[in-house]
C-alpha positions as CSV (number, residue, x, y, z in Angstrom):
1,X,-13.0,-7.3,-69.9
2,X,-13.0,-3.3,-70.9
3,X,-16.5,-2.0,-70.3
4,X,-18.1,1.1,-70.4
5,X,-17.4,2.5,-66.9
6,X,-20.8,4.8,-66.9
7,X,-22.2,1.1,-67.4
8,X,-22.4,-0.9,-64.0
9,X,-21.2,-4.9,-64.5
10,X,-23.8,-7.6,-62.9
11,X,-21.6,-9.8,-61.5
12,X,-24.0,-13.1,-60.4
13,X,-22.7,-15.5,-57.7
14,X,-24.3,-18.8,-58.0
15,X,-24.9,-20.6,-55.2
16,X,-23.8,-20.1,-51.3
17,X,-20.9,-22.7,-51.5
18,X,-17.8,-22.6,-48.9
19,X,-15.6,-20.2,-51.9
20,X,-18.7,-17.4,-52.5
21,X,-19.2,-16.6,-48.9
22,X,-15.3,-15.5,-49.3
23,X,-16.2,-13.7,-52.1
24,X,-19.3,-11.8,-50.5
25,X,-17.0,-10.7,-47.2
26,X,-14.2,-9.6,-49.7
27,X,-16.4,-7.8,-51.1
28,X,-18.1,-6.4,-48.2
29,X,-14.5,-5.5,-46.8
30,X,-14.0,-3.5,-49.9
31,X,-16.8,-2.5,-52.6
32,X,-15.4,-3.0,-56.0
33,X,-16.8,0.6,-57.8
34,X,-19.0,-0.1,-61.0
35,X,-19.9,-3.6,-60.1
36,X,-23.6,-5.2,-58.9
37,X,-23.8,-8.0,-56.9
38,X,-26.3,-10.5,-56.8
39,X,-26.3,-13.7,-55.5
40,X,-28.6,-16.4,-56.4
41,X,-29.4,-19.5,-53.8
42,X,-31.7,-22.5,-53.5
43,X,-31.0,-22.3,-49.8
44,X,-30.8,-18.7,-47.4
45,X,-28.1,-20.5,-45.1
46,X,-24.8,-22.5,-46.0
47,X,-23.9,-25.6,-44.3
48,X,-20.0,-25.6,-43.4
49,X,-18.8,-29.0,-44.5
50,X,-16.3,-28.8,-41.9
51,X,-18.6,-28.9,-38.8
52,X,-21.0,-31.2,-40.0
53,X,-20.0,-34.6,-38.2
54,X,-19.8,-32.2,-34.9
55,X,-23.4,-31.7,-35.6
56,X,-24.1,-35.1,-37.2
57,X,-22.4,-36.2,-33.4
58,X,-24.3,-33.2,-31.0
59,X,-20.9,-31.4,-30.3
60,X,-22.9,-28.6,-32.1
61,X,-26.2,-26.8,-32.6
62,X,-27.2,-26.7,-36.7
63,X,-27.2,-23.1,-36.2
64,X,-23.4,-23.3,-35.0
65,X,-22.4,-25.0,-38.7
66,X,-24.3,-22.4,-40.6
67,X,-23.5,-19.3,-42.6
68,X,-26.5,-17.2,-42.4
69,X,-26.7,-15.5,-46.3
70,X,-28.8,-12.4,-46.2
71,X,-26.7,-10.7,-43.3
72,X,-23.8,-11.6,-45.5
73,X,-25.2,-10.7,-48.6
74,X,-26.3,-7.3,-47.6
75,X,-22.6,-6.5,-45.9
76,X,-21.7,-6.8,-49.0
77,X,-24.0,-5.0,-50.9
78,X,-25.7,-7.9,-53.0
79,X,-29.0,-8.6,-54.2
80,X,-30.3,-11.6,-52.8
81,X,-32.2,-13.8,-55.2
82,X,-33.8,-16.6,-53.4
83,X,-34.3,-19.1,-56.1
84,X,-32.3,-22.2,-58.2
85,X,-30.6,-21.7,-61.4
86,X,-31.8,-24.1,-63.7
87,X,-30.0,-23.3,-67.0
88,X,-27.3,-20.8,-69.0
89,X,-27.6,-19.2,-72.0
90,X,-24.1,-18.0,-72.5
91,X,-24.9,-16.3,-75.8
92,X,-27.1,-14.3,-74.5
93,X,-25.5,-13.9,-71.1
94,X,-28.8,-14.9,-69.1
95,X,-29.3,-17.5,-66.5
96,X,-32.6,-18.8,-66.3
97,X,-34.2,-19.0,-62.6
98,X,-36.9,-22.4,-61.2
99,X,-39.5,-19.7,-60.3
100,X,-38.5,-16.0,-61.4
101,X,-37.8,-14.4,-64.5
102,X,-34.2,-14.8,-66.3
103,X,-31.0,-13.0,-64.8
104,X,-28.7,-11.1,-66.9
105,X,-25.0,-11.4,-66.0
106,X,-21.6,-9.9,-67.5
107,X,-19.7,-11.8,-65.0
108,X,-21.0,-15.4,-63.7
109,X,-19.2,-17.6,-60.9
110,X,-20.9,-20.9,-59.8
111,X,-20.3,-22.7,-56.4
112,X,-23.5,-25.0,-56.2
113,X,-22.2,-27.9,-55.3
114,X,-22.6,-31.4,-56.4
115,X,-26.2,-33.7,-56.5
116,X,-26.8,-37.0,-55.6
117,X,-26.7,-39.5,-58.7
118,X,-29.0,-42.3,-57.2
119,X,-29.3,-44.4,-60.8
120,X,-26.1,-45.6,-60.0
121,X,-27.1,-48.3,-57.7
122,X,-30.2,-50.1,-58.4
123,X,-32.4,-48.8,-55.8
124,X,-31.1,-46.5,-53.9
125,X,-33.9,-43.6,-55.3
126,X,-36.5,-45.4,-53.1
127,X,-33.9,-46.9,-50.0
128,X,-31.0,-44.6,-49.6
129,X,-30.2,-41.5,-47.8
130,X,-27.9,-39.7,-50.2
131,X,-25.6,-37.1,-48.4
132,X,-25.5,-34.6,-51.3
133,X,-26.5,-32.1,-51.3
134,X,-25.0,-31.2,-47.2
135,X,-28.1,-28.5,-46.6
136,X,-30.5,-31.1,-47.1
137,X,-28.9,-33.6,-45.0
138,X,-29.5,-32.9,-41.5
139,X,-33.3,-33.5,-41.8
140,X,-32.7,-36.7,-43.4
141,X,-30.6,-37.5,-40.3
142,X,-33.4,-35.9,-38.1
143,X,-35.9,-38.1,-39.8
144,X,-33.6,-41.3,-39.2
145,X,-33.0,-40.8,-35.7
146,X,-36.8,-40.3,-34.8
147,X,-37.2,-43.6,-37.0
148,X,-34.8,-45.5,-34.3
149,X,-36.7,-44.4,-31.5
150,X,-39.8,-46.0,-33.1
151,X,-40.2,-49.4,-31.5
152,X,-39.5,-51.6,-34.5
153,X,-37.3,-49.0,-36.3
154,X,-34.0,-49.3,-38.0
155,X,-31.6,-51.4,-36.4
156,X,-29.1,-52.3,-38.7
157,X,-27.2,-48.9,-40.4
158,X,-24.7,-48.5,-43.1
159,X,-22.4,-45.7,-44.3
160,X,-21.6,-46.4,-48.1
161,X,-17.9,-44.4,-49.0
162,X,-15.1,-45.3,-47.5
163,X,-13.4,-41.8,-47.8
164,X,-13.2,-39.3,-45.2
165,X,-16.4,-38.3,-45.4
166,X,-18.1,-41.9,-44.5
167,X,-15.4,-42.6,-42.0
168,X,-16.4,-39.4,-39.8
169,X,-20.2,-39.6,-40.8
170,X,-20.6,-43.5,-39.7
171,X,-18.6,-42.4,-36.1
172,X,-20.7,-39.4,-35.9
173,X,-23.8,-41.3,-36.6
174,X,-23.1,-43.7,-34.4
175,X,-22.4,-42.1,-31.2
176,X,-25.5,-40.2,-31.4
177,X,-28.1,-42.7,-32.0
178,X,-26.1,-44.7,-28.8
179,X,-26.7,-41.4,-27.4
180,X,-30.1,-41.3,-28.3
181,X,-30.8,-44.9,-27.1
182,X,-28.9,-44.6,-23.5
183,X,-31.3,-41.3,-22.9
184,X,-34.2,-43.0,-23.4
185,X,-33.5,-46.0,-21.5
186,X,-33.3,-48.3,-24.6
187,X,-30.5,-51.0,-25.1
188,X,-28.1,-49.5,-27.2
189,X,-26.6,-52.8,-28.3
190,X,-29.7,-53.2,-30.6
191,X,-27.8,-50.9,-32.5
192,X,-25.4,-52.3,-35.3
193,X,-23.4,-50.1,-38.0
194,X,-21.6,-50.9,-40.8
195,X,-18.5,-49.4,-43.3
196,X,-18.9,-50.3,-46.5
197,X,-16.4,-49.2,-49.6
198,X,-15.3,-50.4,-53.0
199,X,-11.7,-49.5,-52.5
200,X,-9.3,-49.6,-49.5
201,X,-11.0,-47.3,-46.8
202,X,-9.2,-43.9,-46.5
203,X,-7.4,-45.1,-49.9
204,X,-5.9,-41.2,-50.5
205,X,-4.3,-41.4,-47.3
206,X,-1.3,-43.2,-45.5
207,X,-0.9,-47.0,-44.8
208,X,-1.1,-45.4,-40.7
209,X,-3.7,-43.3,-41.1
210,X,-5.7,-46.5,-42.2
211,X,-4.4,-48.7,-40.0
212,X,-5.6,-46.2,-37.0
213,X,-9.1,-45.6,-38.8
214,X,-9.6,-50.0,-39.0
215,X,-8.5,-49.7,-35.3
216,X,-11.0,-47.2,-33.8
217,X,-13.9,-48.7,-35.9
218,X,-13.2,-52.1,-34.6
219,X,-13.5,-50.6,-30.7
220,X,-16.5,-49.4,-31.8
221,X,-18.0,-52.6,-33.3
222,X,-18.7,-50.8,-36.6
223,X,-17.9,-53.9,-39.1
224,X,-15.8,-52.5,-42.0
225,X,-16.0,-54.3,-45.5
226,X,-13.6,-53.1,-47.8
227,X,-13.2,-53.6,-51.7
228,X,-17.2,-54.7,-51.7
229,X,-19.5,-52.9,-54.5
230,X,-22.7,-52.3,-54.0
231,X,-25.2,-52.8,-56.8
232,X,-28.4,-52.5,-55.5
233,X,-30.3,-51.7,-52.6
234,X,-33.4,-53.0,-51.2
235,X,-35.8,-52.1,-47.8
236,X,-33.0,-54.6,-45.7
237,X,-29.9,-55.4,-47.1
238,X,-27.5,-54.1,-49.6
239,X,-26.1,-56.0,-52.8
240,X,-23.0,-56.6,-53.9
241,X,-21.7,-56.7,-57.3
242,X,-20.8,-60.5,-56.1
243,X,-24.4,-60.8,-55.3
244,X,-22.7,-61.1,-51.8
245,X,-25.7,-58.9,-49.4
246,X,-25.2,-57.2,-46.2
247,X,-28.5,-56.9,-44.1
248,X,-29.5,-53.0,-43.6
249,X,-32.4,-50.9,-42.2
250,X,-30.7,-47.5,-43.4
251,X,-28.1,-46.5,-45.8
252,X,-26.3,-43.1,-45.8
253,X,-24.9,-42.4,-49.3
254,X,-21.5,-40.6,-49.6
255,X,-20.8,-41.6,-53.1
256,X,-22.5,-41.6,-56.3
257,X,-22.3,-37.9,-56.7
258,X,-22.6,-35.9,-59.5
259,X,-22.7,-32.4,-60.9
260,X,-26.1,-30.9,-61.8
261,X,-27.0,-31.3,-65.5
262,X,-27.9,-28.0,-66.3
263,X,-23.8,-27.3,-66.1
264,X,-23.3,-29.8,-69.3
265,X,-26.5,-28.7,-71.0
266,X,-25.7,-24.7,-70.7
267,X,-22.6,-25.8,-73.5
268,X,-19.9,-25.1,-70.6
269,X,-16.5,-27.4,-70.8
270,X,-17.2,-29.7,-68.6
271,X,-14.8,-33.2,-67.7
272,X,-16.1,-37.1,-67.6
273,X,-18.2,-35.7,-64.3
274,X,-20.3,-33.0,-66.0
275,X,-18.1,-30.6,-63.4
276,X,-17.1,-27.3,-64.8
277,X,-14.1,-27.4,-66.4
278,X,-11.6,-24.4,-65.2
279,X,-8.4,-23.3,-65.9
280,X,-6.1,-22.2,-62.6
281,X,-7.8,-19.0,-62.3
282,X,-10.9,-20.7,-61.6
283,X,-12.0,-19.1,-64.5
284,X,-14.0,-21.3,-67.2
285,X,-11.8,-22.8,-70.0
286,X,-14.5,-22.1,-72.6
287,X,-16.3,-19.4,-71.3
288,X,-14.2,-15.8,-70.0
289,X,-17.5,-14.9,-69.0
290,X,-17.9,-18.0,-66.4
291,X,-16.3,-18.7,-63.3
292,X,-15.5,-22.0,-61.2
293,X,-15.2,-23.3,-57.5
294,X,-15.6,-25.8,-55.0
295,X,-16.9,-29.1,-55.8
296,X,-19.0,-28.4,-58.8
297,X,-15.4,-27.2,-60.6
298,X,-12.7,-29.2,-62.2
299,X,-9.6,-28.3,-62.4
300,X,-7.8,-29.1,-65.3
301,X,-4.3,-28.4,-64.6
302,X,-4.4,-29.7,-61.0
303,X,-6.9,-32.3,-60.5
304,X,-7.5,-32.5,-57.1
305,X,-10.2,-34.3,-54.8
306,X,-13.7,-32.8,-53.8
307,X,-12.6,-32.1,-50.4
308,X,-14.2,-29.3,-48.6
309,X,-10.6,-28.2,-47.9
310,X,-10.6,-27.0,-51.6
311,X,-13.4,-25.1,-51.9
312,X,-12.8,-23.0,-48.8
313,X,-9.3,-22.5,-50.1
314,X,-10.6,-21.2,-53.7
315,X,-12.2,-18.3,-52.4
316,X,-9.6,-16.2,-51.9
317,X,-8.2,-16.5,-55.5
318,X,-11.7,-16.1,-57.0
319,X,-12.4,-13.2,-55.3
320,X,-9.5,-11.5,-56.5
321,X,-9.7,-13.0,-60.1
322,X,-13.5,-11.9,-60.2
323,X,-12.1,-8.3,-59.3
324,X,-9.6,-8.4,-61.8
325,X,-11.6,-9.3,-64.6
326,X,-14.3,-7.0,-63.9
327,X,-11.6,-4.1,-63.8
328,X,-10.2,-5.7,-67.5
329,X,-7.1,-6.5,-65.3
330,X,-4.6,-9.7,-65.8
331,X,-5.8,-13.1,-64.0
332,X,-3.4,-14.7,-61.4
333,X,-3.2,-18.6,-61.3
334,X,-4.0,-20.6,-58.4
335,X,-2.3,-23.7,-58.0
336,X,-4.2,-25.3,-54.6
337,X,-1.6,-27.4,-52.7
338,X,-1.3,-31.6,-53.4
339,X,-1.2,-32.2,-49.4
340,X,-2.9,-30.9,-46.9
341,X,-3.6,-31.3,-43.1
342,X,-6.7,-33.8,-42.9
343,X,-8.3,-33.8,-39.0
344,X,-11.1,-36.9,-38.9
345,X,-13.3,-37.3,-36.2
346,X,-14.6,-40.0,-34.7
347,X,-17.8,-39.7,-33.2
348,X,-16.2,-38.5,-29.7
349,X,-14.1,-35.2,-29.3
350,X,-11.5,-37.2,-30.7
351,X,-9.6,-36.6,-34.0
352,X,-6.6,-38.2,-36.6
353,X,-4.2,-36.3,-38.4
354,X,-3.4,-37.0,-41.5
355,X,-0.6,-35.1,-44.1
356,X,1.3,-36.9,-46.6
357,X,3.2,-39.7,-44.5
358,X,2.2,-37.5,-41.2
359,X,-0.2,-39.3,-38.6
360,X,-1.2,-38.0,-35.2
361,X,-4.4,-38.6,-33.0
362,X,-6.0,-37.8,-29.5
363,X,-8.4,-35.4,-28.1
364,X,-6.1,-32.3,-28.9
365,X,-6.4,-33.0,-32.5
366,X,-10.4,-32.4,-31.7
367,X,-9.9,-29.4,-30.1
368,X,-7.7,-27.6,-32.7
369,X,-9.9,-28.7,-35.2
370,X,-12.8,-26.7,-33.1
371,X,-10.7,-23.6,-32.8
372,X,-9.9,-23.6,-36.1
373,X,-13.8,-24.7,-37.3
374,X,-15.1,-21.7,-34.7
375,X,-12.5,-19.2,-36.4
376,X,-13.2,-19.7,-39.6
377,X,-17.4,-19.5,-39.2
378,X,-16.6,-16.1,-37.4
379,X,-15.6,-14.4,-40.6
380,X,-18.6,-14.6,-42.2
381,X,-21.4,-14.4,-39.1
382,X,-22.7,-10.9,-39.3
383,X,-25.7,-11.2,-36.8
């Protein structure tokens, strides 16, 4: 991109996701001359995916797990818009806002995430809890848990997603409602939890990685049902595509997500998804004006799972790619790795391993998981 240098370039980061708070510290490490920064989000903290179960499980606070934006922001010299981008008109370079007037950008890099897409199961709009978005999760889970002390309450609680994400979030769950229940002198045995997934649970990872994960939910009499579709939900059970049901007073949602439509609708290259499709620079395949990352991006070249691993990883190659096309400089590929070092927790401090045909577990795997969560929200905690 040449530009007039007397002219400053708005560069608008969309969305607080794991890969723009890397790009708001790089930034606020070193100013890039001739460039304004604004960043645009629904939400004024970030949830890090990372620490959620430890927060889903009481290891930590919410506040722990959270990147506070407007310290972070204003380190790095951006405008804070608090607001949600609804829509992109790429021809005349404007993004238009929910509640204030339309943005102008010359540079644009989205990290919003994915939504939950609840008109896949029959349903689920009025009886599940979707996961997706992560910042509006923990008040569901707040809400759930004051719903179980209630005498009468939910009794009976299913994860939906057998892939990392419902493996630690059904363990997490679990020990703290227990938790909950032992405090307050109830019987804890009133509590029943369920695993439920369409494929082979932890399917993208080894045959002893899985084996372990069946183990430890079997000592924690969570029943695991594996290659079982769900079709529709109702106020107590779940339904199988076999008709087959499963009774349930609550069910957590960690599939079924999709991108938001505005993505599609703004005329952006998007894949089957509706996610962003980029090249390896992160940069749009359609659109040089339009930037990529985390799980709202696609990448074309390298497919690769929305794993929070991922987006945490793209932001140091968007950062620099963002500074090099604002300076009208060359673009470097990235090309994210096809393994990497998976730690799952299981509800206690307690963790598996998993890399390729790798497998390890035990309470050390928790703690380096925690040193390396607590180093990693450091970086970007500016008060």
């Amino acid at each position: 991109m040449r530009r007039d240098a007397r002219e400053p370039l708005d560069l608008v980061l969309v969305g607080g996701g794991h890969a723009h708070v890397h790009v708001l510290r790089a930034f606020a490490a070193r100013p890039e001359p001739g460039v304004r920064l604004t960043l645009v989000s629904r939400d004024l903290s970030t949830p890090y995916s990372g620490m959620l179960p430890g927060v889903v499980a009481g290891h930590y606070s919410p506040d722990q797990a959270h990147i506070d934006l407007a310290p972070l922001a204003a380190a790095a010299g951006a405008r804070l818009v608090h607001d949600s981008v609804v829509g992109l008109d790429r021809a005349g370079l404007r993004l238009a806002l929910a509640a204030g007037a339309p943005l102008s950008y010359g540079l644009v890099s989205i990290d919003v995430g994915i939504c939950p897409d609840l008109g896949a199961i029959a349903g689920a709009a009025q009886h599940g809890i979707p996961v997706k978005p992560v910042g509006r999760l923990l008040p569901r889970l707040e809400a759930l848990r004051a719903r179980c002390r209630e005498e009468g309450g939910p009794r009976k609680i299913v994860v939906v997603g057998g892939g990392a994400g419902g493996v630690e979030l059904v363990l997490a769950l679990r020990a703290r409602l227990l938790g909950d229940a032992a405090a307050a002198g109830r019987d804890p045995l009133r509590l029943g939890f369920a695993l439920v997934t369409a494929e082979t649970v932890l399917a993208t990872h080894n045959p002893r990685v899985r084996a372990a994960c069946r183990r430890i939910l079997a000592e924690r009499g969570i029943v695991l049902y594996e290659h079982w579709r769900v079709a529709a939900l109702t106020d107590n059970a779940i339904i199988a595509d076999t008709e087959d049901r499963i009774p349930a007073d609550a069910v957590l949602l960690t599939t079924h997500a999709a991108a938001p439509r505005w993505l599609r609708q703004s005329g952006l290259s998007c894949d089957a998804g509706g996610f962003v499709a980029v090249a390896p620079t992160l940069q749009s395949v359609y659109d040089p004006h339009v930037f990529a990352a985390g799980d709202c991006a696609a990448l074309v070249e390298t497919p690769r799972e929305k794993a929070g691993v991922f987006a945490v990883r793209a932001g140091p190659p968007l950062a620099a790619n963002l500074r090099a096309k604002a300076r009208g400089e060359p673009l470097r590929p990235w090309h994210p790795q096809q393994r990497h070092l998976a730690l799952i927790t299981t509800g206690e401090r307690y963790a598996v391993a998993s890399r390729g045909p790798f497998k390890a577990e035990g309470p050390w795997l928790w703690v380096l998981k925690d040193i390396i969560d607590r180093r990693w929200m450091r970086r970007f905690q500016m008060s």
